[in-house]
C-alpha positions in Angstrom: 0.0 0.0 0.0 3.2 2.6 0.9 5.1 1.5 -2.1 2.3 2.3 -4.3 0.5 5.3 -3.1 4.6 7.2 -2.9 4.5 5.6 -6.5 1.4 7.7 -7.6 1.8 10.4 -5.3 5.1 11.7 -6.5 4.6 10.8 -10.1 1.6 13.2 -10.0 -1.5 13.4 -12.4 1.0 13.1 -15.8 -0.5 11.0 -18.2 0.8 8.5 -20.4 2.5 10.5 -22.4 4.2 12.7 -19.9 5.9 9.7 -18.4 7.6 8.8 -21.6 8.8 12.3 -22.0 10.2 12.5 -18.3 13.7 11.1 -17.5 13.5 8.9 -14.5 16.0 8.9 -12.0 16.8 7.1 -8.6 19.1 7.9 -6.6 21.6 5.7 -7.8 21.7 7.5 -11.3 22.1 11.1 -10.1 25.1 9.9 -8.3 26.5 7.9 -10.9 26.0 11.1 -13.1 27.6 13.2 -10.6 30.4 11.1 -9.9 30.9 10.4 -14.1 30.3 13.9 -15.6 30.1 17.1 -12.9 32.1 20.0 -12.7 33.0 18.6 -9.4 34.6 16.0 -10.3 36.6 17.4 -13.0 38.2 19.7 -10.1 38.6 16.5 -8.3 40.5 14.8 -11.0 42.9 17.4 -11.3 44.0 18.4 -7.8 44.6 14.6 -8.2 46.8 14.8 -11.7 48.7 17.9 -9.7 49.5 15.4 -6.5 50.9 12.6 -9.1 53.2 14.4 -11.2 54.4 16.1 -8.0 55.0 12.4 -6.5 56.9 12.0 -10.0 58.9 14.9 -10.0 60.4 14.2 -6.7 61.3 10.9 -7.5 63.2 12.4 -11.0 65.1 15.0 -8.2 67.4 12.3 -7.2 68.1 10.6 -10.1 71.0 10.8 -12.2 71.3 13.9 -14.6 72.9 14.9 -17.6 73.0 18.3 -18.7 74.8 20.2 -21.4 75.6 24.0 -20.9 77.7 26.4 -22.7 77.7 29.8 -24.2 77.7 29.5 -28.5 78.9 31.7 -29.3 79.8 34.9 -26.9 81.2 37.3 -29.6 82.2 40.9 -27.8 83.8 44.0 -29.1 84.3 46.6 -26.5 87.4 48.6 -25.0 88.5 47.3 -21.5 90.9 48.3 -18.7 93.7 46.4 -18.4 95.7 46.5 -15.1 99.9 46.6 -16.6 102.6 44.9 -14.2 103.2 48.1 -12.4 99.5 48.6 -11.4 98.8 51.3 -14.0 95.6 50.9 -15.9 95.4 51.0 -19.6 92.3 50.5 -22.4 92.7 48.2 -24.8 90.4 47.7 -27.6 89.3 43.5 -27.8 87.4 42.1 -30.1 86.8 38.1 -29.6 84.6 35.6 -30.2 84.5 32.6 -27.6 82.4 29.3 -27.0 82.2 27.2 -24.3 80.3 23.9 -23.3 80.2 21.6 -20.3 78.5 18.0 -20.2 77.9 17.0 -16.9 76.4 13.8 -15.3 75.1 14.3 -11.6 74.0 12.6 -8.5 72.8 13.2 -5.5 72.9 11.3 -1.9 69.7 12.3 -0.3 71.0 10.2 3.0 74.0 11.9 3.5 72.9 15.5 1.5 76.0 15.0 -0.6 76.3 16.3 -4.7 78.5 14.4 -6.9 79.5 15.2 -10.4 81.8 14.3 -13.5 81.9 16.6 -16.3 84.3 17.1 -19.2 84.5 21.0 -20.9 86.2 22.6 -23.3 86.6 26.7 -23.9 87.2 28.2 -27.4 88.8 31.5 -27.8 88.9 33.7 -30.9 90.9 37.0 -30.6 90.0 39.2 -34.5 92.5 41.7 -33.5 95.8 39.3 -32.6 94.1 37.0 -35.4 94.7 33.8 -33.2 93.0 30.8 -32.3 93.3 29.4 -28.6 91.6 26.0 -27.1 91.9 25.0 -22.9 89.0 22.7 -21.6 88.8 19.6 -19.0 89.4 16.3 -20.7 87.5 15.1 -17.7 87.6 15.9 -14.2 84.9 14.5 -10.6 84.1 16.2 -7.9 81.5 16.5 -4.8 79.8 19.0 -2.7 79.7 17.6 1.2 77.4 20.1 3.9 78.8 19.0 7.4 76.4 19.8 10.1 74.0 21.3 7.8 69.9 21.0 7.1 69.6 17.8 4.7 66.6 19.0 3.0 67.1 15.6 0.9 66.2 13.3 4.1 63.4 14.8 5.5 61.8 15.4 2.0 61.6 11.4 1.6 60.4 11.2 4.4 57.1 13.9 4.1 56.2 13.1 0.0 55.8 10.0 0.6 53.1 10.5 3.2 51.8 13.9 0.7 51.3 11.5 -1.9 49.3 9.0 0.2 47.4 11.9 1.6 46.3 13.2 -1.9 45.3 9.4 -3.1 42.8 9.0 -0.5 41.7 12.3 -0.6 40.8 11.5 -4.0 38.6 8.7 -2.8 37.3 11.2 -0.5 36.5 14.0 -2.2 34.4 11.2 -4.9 32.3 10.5 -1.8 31.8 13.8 -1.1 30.2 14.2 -4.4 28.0 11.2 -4.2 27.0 12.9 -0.4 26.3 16.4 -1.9 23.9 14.4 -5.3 22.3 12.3 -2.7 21.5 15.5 -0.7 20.5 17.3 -3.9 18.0 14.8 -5.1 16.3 14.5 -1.6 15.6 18.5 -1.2 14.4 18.1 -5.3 12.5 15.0 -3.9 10.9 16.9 -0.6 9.7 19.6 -2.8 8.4 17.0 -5.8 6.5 15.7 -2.4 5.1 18.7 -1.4 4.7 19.7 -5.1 2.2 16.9 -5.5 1.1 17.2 -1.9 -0.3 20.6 -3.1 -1.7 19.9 -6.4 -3.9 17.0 -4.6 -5.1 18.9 -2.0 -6.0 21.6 -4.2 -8.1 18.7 -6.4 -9.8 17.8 -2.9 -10.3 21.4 -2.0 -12.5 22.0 -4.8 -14.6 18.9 -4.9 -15.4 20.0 -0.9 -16.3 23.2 -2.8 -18.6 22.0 -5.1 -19.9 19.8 -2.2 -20.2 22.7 0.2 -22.3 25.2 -2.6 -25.0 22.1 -3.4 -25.3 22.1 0.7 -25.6 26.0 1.0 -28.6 25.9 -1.7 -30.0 23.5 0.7 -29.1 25.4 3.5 -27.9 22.5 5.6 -24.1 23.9 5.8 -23.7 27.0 7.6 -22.1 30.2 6.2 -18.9 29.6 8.4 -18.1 26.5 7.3 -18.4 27.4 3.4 -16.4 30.1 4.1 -13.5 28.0 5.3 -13.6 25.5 2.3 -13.2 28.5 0.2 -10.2 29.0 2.0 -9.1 26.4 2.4 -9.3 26.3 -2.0 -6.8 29.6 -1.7 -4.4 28.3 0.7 -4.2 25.0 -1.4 -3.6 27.3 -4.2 -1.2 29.4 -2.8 0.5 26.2 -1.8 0.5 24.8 -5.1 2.2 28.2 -6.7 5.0 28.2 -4.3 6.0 24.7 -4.6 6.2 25.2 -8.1 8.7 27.9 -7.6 10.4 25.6 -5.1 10.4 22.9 -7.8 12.0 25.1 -10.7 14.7 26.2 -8.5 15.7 22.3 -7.0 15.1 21.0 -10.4 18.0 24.0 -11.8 20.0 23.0 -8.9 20.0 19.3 -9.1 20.5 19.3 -12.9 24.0 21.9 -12.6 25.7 19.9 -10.3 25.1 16.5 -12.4 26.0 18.5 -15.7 22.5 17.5 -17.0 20.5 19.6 -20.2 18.3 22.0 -18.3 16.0 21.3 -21.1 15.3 17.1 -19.9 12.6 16.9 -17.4 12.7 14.8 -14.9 11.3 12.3 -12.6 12.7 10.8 -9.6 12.5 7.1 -8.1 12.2 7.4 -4.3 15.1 5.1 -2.8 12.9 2.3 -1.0 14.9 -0.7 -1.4 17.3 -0.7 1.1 19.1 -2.6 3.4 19.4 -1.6 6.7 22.2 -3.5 8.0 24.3 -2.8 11.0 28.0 -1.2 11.1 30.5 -3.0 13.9 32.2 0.5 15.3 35.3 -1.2 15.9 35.1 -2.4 12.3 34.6 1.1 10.8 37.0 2.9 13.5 40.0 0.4 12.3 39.1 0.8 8.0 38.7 5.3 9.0 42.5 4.6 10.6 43.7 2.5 7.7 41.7 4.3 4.6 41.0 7.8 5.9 44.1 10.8 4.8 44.5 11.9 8.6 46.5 8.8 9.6 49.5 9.8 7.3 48.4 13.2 7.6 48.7 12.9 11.5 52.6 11.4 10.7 53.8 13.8 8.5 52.8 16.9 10.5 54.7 15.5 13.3 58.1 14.5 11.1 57.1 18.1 9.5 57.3 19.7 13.4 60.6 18.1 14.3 62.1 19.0 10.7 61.5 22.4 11.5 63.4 22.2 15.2 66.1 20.2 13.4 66.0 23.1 10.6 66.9 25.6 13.3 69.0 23.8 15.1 71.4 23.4 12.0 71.0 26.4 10.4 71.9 28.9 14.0 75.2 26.7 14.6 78.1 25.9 12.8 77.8 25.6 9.2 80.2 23.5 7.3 80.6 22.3 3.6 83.3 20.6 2.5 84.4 21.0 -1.6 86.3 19.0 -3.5 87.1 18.0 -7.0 89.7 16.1 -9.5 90.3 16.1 -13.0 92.6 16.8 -16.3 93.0 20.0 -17.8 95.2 21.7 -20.4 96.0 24.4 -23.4 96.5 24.1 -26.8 95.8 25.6 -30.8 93.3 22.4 -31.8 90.9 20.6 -29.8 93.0 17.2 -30.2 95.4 19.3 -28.3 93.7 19.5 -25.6 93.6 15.5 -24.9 97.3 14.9 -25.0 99.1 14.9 -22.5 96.8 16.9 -19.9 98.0 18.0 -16.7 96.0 16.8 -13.6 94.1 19.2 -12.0 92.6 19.1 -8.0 90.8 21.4 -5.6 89.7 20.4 -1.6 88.1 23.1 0.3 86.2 23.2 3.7 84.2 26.1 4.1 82.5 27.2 7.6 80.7 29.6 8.8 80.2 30.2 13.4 78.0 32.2 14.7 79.8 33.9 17.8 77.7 37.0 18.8 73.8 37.2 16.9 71.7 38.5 20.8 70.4 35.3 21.5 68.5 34.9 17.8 69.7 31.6 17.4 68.4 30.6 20.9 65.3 32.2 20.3 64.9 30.7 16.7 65.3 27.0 18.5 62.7 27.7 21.1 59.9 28.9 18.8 60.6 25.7 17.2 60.5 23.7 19.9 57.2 25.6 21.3 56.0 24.9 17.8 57.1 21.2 17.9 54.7 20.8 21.7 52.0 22.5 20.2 51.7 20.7 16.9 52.0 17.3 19.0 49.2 18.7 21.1 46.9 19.6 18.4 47.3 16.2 16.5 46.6 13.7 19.6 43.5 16.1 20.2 42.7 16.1 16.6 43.2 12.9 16.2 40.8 12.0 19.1 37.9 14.2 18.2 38.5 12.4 14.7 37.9 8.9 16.1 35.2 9.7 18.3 33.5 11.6 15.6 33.3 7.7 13.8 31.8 6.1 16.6 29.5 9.1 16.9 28.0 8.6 13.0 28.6 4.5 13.6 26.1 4.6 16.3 23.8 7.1 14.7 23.7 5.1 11.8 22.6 1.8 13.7 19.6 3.6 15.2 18.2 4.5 12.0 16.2 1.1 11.7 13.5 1.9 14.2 13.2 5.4 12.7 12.2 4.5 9.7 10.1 1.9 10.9 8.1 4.3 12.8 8.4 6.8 10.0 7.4 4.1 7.4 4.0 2.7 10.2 3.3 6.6 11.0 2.5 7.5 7.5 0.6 4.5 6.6 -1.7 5.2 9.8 -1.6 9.3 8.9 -2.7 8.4 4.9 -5.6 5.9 6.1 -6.9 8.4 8.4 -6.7 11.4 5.8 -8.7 9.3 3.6 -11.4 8.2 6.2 -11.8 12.0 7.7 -12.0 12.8 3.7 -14.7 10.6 3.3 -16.5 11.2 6.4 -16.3 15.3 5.8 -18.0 14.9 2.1 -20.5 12.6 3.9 -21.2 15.4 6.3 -19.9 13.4 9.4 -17.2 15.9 10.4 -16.6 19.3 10.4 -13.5 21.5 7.8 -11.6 21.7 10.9 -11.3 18.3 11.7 -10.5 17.7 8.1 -8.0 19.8 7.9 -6.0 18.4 11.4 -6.7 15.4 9.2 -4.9 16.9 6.2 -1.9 18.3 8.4 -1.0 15.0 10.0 -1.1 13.3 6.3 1.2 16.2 5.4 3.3 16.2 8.5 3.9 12.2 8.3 4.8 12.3 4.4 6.8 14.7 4.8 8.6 12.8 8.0 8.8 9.4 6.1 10.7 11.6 3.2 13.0 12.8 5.6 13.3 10.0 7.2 15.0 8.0 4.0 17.1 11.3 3.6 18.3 10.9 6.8 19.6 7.2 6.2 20.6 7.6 2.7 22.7 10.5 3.7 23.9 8.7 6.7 24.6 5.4 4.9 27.1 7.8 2.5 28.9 10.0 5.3 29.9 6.4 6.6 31.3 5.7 3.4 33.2 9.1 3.8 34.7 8.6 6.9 35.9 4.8 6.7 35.9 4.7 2.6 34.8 1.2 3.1 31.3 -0.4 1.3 29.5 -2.4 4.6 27.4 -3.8 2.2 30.2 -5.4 -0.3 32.9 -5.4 2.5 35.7 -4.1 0.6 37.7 -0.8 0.1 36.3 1.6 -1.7 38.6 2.6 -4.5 38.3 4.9 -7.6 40.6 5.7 -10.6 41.4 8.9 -11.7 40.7 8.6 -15.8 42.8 11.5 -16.3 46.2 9.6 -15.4 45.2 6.8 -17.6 48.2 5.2 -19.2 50.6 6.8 -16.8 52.1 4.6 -14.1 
């Protein structure tokens, strides 16, 4: 009897041939439709793009590079001080044309923050004025770049992307959730105002057949002036009724249709969501897939490693600083480039650099200490956070389990509310019961039609928020897991 009087109370009066012209929808499709063609989603699919080719670009950071620099040509004309042997300074005119190229193959050691290198160069000199030709270069020559108690940005960056990257894949699986959550909440405030919508245009049909009713009575004088007076306004409220939930309807139905990217132009129909399974969630269950699905478990990590980075940052970076230099190679001189590769003399460098802080007013100190303070406070915030996080999963866990007798009673309420409506309806044309009594009749209908309605909103939207939280189908017990169709082919 519920199944089918929803049925025919949302689809309206349409005829035949209305219903083939409407698209209908349940609730399944709009968020199929959301989660396949919005404007949402397309957002969601890049942020998502952005966090991957980050993840690869890190990885290509410490891998081995080759690179080829140089200046072909450099061709200058200019006059120039020259200092002599005795100090003077004299101008001379130059005009030269020089090249110059370096391949170089590098490497870092993100462990260690250590930069290692081989290269091989070679310089070509062209003086127009002396009219001579010149060649020097490096056959081939290795060196390295050692910081000694410095900041290793290297160690602590694979240590946070990782965790970034994790981050941004389940918030991808997140955020398609989200969508599904704001369609499913979309099509129930489209739904509630198809309801009243229909509600409206019935009652108005009812109000004028009491009309009719109530004028043959008044020429027989057996209903008083009162009473007729009421059912004709009753006949204006249910018009006035009618009129607004139109409006209401236009504006949910322009809503509904922009966030699913849907032609404005398609009218549709929606299938209330009554086949559902009310099944129960385990809280220890859903609390253990939130902490292994959910971003804020590596988010939790990484803002911690991120507040000790920071004190380690200052730490290094107000003390001694040290880098140590060094390279080895082959170098020479000569009028051809096959010159330069015979007999080249070896060339060597080692240099330790430093730099101590002996008199700064306590900066340093002070620079430590706000780290440190920030350090306490960000461990402070994420056990808090993280507790409020949990408990908020229990919360919605148990919320949802109590759902069943609520839409019991909301499902028994309405059936007892729509007999009653239709015995007082009966009873009033009959001349059994007063307007007034109909119309408490007509409120409670109302009122409990409106309450079932919620009352599936209520779970539906529920039932989705627990997928949000834990990312995990308690009906198919598995993951939930999406791909993003915009990295297809890339691994």
């Amino acid at each position: 009897m519920l199944l089918s009087f929803l049925v025919l109370t949302l689809a309206g009066p349409a005829t035949a041939q209305n219903a083939k012209n409407k698209e209908l929808l349940s609730l399944s499709d709009v968020v199929i439709l959301a989660v396949n063609q919005s404007s949402s989603i397309k957002y969601v699919q890049n942020r998502n793009e952005n966090y991957y080719w980050r993840w690869k670009n890190f990885h290509a950071r410490f891998r081995p590079a080759l690179t080829i620099a140089g200046d072909l040509p450099n061709f200058n004309t200019s006059t120039t001080p020259v200092q002599q042997p005795d100090g003077s300074i004299e101008f001379k005119q130059i005009s030269q044309l020089n090249a110059y190229a370096n391949l170089a193959l590098s490497q870092v050691i993100p462990q260690t923050g250590t930069y290692i290198y081989a290269a091989s160069s070679l310089y070509r000199n062209q003086d127009f004025i002396k009219n001579t030709v010149g060649f020097s270069g490096n056959p081939f020559y290795i060196g390295f770049t050692q910081p000694i108690f410095a900041y290793n940005w290297m160690k602590w960056a694979r240590k946070t992307e990782p965790l970034i990257y994790e981050e941004s894949q389940k918030q991808y699986i997140e955020s398609v959730e989200k969508i599904s959550l704001g369609a499913t909440s979309r099509f129930f405030r489209y739904l509630r105002i198809q309801t009243n919508y229909n509600l409206a245009e019935s009652n108005l049909k009812n109000s004028n057949v009491n009309l009719k009713i109530a004028e043959v009575k008044k020429d027989l004088g057996t209903i008083s002036e009162n009473d007729h007076s009421r059912i004709q306004l009753s006949v204006l409220n249910a018009q006035k009724a009618l009129n607004k939930a139109q409006m209401d309807l236009k504006n949910a139905d322009f809503e509904l249709k922009s966030y699913i990217s849907l032609d404005q132009e398609s009218e549709l129909e929606l299938i209330i969501p009554l086949n559902m399974t009310l099944f129960y969630v385990d809280p220890k269950k859903a609390l253990s897939e939130t902490l292994s699905n959910r971003k804020e478990t590596p988010q939790f990590k990484r803002r911690l490693i991120s507040a000790e980075r920071e004190l380690v940052r200052a730490k290094r970076n107000t003390g001694l600083s040290t880098t140590l230099r060094g390279s080895y190679g082959l170098s020479n001189v000569a009028d051809d480039i096959p010159g330069i590769y015979n007999q080249p003399e070896t060339q060597n460098q080692l240099r330790l650099s430093l730099s101590i802080p002996i008199l700064d007013w306590g900066r340093s100190q002070s620079q430590v200490k706000m780290a440190e303070s920030s350090r306490d406070l960000i461990l402070f915030d994420v056990e808090q956070e993280r507790k409020d996080f949990e408990r908020s999963v229990i919360v919605e866990v148990e919320q949802f389990n109590l759902l069943q007798n609520q839409m019991t009673t909301s499902n028994e309420a309405d059936k007892v509310a729509e007999n009653g409506y239709n015995i007082s309806l009966k009873k009033f044309q009959n001349g059994e019961i007063s307007i007034t009594d109909l119309n408490i009749s007509l409120a409670e209908r109302e009122s409990a039609k409106r309450d079932y309605i919620s009352s599936l909103e209520t779970y539906w939207e529920s039932y989705f928020l627990i997928r949000i939280l834990t990312l995990y189908d308690f009906e198919t017990n598995q993951k939930i897991f999406y791909t993003n169709p915009a990295l297809t082919g890339y691994k």
